[in-house]
VMD Tcl script that builds the backbone (N, CA, C; Angstrom):
set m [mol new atoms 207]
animate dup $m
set s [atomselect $m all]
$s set {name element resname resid chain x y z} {
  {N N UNK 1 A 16.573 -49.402 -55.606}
  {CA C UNK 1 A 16.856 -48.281 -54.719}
  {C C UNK 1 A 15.858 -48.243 -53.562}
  {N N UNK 2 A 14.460 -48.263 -53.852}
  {CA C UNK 2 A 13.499 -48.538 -52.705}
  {C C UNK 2 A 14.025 -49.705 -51.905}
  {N N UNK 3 A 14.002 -50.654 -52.554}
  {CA C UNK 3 A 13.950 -51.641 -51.814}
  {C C UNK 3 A 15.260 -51.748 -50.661}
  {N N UNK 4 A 16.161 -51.338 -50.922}
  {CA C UNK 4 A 17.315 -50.894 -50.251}
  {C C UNK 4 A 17.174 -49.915 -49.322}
  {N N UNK 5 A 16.648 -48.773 -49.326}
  {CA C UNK 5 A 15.806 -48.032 -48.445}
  {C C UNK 5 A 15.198 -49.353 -47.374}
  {N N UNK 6 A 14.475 -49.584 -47.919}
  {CA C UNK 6 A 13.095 -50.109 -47.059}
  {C C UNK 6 A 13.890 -51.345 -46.150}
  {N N UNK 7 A 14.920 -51.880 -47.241}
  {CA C UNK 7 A 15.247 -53.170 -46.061}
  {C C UNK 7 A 16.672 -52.360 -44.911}
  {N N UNK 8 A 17.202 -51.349 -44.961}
  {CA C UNK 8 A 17.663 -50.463 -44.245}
  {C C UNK 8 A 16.702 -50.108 -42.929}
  {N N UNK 9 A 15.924 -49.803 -43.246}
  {CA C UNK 9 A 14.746 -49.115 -42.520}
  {C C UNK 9 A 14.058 -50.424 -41.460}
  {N N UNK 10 A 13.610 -51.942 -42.418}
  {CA C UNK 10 A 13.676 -52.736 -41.635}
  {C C UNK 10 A 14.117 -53.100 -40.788}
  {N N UNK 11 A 15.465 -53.226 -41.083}
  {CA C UNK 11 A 16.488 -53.777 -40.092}
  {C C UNK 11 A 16.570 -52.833 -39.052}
  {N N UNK 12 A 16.720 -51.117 -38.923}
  {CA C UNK 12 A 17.042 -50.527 -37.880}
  {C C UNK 12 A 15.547 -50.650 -36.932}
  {N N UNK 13 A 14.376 -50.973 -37.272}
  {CA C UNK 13 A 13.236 -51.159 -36.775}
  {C C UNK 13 A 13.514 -52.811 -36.020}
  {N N UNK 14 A 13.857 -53.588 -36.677}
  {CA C UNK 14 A 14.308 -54.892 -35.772}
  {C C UNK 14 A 15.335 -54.675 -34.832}
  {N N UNK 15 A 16.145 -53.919 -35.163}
  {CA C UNK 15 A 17.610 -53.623 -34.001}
  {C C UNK 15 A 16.890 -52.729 -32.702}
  {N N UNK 16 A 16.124 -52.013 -33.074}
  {CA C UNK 16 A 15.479 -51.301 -32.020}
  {C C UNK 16 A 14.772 -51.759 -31.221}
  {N N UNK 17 A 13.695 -52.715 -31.768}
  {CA C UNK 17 A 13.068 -53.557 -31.261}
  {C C UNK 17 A 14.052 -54.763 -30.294}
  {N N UNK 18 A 14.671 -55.584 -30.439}
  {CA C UNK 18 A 15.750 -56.417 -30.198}
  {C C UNK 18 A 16.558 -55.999 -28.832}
  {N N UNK 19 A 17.105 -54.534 -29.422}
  {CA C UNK 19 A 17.990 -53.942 -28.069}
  {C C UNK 19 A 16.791 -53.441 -27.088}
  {N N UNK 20 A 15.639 -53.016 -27.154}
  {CA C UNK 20 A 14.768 -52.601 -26.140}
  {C C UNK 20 A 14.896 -53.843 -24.987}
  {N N UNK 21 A 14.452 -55.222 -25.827}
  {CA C UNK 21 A 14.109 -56.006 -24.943}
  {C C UNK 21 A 14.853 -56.976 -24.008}
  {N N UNK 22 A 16.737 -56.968 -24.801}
  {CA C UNK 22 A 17.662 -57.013 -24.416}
  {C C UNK 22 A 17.908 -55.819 -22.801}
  {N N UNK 23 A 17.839 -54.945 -23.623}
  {CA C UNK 23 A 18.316 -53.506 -22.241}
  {C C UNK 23 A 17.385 -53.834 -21.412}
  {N N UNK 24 A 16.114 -54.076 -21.248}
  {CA C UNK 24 A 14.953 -54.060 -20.127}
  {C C UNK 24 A 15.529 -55.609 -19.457}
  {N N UNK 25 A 15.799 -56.409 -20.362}
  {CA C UNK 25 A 15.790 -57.958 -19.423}
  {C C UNK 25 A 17.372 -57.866 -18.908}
  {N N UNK 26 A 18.732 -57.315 -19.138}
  {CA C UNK 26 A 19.602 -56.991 -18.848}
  {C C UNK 26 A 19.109 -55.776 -17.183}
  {N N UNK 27 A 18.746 -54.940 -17.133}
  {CA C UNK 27 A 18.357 -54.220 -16.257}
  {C C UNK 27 A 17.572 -54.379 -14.990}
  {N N UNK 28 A 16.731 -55.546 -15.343}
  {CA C UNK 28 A 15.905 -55.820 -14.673}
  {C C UNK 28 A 16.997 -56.588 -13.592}
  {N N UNK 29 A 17.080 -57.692 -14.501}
  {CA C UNK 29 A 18.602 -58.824 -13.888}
  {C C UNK 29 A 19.343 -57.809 -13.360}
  {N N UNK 30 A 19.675 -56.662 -13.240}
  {CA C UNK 30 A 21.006 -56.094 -12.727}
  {C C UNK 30 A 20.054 -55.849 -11.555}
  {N N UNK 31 A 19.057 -55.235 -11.212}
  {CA C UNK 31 A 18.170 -54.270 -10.129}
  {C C UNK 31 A 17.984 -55.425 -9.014}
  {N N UNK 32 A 17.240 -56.669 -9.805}
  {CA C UNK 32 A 17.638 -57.804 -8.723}
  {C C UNK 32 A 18.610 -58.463 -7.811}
  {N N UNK 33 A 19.996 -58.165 -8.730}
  {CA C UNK 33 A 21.016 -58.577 -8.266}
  {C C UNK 33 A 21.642 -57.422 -7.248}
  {N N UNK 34 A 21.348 -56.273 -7.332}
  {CA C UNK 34 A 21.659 -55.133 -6.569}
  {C C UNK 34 A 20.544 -53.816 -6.094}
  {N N UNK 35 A 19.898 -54.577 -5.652}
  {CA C UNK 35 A 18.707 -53.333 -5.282}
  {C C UNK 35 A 18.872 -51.941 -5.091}
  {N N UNK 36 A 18.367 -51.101 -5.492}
  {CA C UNK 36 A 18.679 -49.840 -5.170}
  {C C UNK 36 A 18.295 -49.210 -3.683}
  {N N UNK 37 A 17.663 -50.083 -2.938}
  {CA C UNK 37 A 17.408 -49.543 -1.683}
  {C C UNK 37 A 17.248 -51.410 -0.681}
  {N N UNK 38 A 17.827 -51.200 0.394}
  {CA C UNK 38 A 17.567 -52.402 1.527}
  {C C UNK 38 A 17.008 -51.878 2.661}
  {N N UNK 39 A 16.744 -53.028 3.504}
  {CA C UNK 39 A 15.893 -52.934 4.819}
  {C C UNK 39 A 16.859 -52.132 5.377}
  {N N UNK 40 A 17.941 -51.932 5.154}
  {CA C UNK 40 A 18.874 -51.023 6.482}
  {C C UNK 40 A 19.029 -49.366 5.635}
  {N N UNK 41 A 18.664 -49.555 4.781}
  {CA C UNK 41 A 18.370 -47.944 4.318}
  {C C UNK 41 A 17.272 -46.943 4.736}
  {N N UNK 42 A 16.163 -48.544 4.600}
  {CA C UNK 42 A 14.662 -48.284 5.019}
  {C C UNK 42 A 14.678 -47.491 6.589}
  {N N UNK 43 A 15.482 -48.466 7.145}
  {CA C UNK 43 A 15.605 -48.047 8.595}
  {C C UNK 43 A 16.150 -47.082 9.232}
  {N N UNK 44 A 17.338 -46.563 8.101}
  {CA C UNK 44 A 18.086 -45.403 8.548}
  {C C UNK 44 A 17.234 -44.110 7.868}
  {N N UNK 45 A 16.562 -44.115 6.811}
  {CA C UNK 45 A 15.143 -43.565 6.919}
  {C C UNK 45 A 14.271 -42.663 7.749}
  {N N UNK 46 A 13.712 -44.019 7.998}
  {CA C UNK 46 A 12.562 -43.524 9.212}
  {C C UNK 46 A 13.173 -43.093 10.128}
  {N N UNK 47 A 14.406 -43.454 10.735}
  {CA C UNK 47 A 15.135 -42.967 12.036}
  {C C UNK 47 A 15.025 -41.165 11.852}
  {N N UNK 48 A 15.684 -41.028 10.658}
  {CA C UNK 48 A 15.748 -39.934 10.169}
  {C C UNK 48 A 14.758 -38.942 9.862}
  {N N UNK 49 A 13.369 -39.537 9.841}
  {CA C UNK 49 A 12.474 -38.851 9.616}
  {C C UNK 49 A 11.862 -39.333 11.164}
  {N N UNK 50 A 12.915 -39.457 11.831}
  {CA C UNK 50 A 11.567 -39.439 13.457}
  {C C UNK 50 A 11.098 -40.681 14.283}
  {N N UNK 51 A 11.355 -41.496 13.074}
  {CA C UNK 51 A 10.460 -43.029 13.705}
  {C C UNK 51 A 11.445 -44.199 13.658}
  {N N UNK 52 A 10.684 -44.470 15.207}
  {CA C UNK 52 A 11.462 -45.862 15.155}
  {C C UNK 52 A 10.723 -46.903 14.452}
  {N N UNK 53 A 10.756 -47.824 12.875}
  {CA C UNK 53 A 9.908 -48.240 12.968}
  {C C UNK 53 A 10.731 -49.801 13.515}
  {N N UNK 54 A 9.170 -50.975 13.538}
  {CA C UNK 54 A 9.531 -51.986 13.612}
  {C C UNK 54 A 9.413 -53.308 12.228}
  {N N UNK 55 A 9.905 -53.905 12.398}
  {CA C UNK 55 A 10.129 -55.393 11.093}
  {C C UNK 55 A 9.154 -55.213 10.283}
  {N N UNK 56 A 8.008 -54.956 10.789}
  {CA C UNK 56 A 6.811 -55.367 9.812}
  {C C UNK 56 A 6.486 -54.479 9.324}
  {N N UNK 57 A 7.101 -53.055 9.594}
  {CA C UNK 57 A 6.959 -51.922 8.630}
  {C C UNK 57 A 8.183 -52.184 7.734}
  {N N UNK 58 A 9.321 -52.192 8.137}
  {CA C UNK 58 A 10.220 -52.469 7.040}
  {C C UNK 58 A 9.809 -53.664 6.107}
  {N N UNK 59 A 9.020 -55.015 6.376}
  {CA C UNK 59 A 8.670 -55.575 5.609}
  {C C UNK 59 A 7.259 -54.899 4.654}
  {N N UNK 60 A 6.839 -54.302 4.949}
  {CA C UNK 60 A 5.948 -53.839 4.401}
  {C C UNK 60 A 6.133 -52.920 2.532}
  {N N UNK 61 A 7.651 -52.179 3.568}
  {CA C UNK 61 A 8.217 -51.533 2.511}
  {C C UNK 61 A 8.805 -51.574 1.527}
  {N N UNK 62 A 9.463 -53.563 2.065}
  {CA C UNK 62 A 10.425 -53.784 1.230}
  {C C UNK 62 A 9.472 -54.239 0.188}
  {N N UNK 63 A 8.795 -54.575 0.473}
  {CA C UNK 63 A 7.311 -55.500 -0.224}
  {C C UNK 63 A 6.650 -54.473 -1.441}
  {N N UNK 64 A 6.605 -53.593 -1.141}
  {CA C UNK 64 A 6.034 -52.139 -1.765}
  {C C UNK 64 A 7.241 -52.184 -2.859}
  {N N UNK 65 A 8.038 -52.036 -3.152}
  {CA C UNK 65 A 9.470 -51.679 -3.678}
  {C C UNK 65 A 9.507 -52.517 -4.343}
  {N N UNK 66 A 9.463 -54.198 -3.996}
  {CA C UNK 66 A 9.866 -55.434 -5.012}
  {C C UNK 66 A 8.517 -55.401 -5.868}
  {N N UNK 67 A 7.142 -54.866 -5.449}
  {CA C UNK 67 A 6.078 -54.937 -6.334}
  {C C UNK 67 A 6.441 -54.158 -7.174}
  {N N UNK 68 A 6.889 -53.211 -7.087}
  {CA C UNK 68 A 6.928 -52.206 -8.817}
  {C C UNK 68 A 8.228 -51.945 -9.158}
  {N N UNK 69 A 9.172 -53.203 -8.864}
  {CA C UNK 69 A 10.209 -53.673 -10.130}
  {C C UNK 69 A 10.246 -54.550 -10.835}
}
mol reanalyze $m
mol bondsrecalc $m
mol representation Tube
mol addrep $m
């Protein structure tokens, strides 16, 4: 009876483990393939908040964005 418990308990501790790292490497792959923000968002942006910027601020930004995905 324990032991049936316990290897129950195992297994949902491996499935959890398993799908975490599945869902994160699935997600990641999706964010790459479809960014949630581009240089022409960036740009319609700043327009919007006032500024014209130029390339090397939008590169700056896009740069900022791909570092912490």
């Amino acid at each position: 009876m324990l032991h049936d418990i316990l290897m129950i308990l195992l297994g949902l501790v491996i499935g959890l483990i398993i799908g975490f790292f599945v869902a994160r490497t699935l997600m990641k792959k999706y964010m790459k393939k479809n960014p949630p923000i581009n240089e022409e968002m960036i740009k319609a942006l700043m327009m919007q908040m006032g500024r014209k910027p130029n390339q090397k601020q939008i590169n700056q930004m896009m740069k900022n964005m791909n570092k912490y995905m």
